[in-house]
C-alpha positions in Angstrom: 58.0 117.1 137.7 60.4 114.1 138.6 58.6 112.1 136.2 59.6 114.4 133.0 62.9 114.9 134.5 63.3 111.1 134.9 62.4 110.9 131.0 64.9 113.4 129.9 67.7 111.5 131.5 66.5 108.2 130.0 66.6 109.6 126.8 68.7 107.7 124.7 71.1 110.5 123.2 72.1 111.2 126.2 72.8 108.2 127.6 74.5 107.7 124.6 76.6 110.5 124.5 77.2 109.8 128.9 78.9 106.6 127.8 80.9 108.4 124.9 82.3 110.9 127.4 82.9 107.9 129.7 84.6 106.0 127.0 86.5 108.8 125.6 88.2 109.6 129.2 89.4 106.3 129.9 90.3 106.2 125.8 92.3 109.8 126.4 94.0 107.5 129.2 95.6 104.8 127.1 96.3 107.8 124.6 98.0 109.9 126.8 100.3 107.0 128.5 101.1 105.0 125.1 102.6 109.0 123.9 104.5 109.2 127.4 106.0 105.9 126.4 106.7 106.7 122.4 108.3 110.2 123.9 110.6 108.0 126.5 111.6 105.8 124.0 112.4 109.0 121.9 113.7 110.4 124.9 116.4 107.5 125.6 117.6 107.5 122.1 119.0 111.0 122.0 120.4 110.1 125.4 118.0 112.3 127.7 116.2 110.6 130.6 113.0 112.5 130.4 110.6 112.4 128.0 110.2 115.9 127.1 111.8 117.9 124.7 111.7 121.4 126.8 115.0 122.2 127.4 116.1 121.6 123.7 116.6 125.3 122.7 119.1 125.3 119.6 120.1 129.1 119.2 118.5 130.2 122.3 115.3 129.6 121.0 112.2 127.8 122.6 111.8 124.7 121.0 111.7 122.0 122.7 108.0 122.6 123.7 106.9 123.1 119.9 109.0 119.6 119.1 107.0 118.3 122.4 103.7 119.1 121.4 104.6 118.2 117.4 105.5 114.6 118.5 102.6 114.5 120.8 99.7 115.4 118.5 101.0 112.8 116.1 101.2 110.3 118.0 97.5 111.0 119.2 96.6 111.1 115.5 98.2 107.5 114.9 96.6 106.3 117.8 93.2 107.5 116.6 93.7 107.0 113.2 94.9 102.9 113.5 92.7 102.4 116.4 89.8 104.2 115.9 89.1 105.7 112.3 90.5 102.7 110.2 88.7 99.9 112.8 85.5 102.0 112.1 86.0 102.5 108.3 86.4 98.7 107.6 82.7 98.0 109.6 81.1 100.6 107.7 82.0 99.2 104.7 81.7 95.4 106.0 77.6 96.4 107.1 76.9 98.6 103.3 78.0 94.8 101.5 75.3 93.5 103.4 72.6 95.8 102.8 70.5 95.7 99.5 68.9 98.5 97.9 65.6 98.9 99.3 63.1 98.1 96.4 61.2 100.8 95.4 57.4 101.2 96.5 54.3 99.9 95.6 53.4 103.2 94.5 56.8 104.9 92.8 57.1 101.2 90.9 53.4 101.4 89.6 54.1 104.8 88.1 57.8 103.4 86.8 55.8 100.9 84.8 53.1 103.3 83.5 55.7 106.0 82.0 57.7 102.9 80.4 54.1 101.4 78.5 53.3 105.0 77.8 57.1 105.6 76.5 56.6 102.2 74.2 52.8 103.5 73.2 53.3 104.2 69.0 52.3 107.8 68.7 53.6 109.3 72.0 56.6 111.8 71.7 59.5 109.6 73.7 60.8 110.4 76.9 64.1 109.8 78.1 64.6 108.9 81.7 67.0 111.6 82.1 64.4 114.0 81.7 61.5 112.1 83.3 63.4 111.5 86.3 63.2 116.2 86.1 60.0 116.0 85.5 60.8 117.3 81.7 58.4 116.7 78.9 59.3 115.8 75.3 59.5 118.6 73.0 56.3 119.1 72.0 55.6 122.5 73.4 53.8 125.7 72.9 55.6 127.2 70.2 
């Protein structure tokens, strides 16, 4: 019983994702404290000493908490963006130059070469690779 329980916490997706969650709360950390210091410095230019917005209520209307939450999620959405997606975007694309097209196998390029002798063969209707690729004859049918 330990044994299979000791195999389901080994398992690698959940390790994996343990150390994502891990990751991501020390991430929504350095998150959280570089938008508490973009909102001061917002903050200090309009001449207010705290870094929220919720007293601003133009007209008697709440919102200072909309403009608080506004500036906040983009903020977090630069952060992730430039930090996260673009970092990740640029290794994707630095591993795919590195990767060749696997060739094709032994089997799929044996049958590759047989249609393109039969396809040369004088007498046989052609076929173009469009349709041999379907699976679609020439156009010698039943008719």
């Amino acid at each position: 019983m330990l044994n299979g329980f000791k195999q389901f916490i080994m398992r690698g997706n959940l390790v994996e994702l343990a150390v994502a969650f891990i990751i991501g709360g020390a991430f929504a950390l350095v998150v959280t404290s570089f938008t508490d210091l973009v909102l001061a410095a917002i903050a200090k230019v309009f001449g207010s000493k705290t870094p929220n917005m919720d007293d601003f209520n133009p007209g008697k209307l709440p919102v200072g908490p909309f403009l608080t939450a506004t500036i906040s999620f983009l903020i977090l959405a630069f952060v992730v963006y430039f930090f996260v997606v673009t970092p990740y975007n640029t290794l994707q694309k630095r591993m795919a130059r590195g990767e060749e097209p696997a060739p094709p196998s032994p089997d799929v390029a044996l049958l590759t070469e047989i249609r393109d002798l039969l396809a040369k063969a004088p007498g046989t209707p052609s076929v173009r690779s469009e349709d041999a690729a379907a699976g679609v004859q020439g156009s010698g049918g039943l008719t």
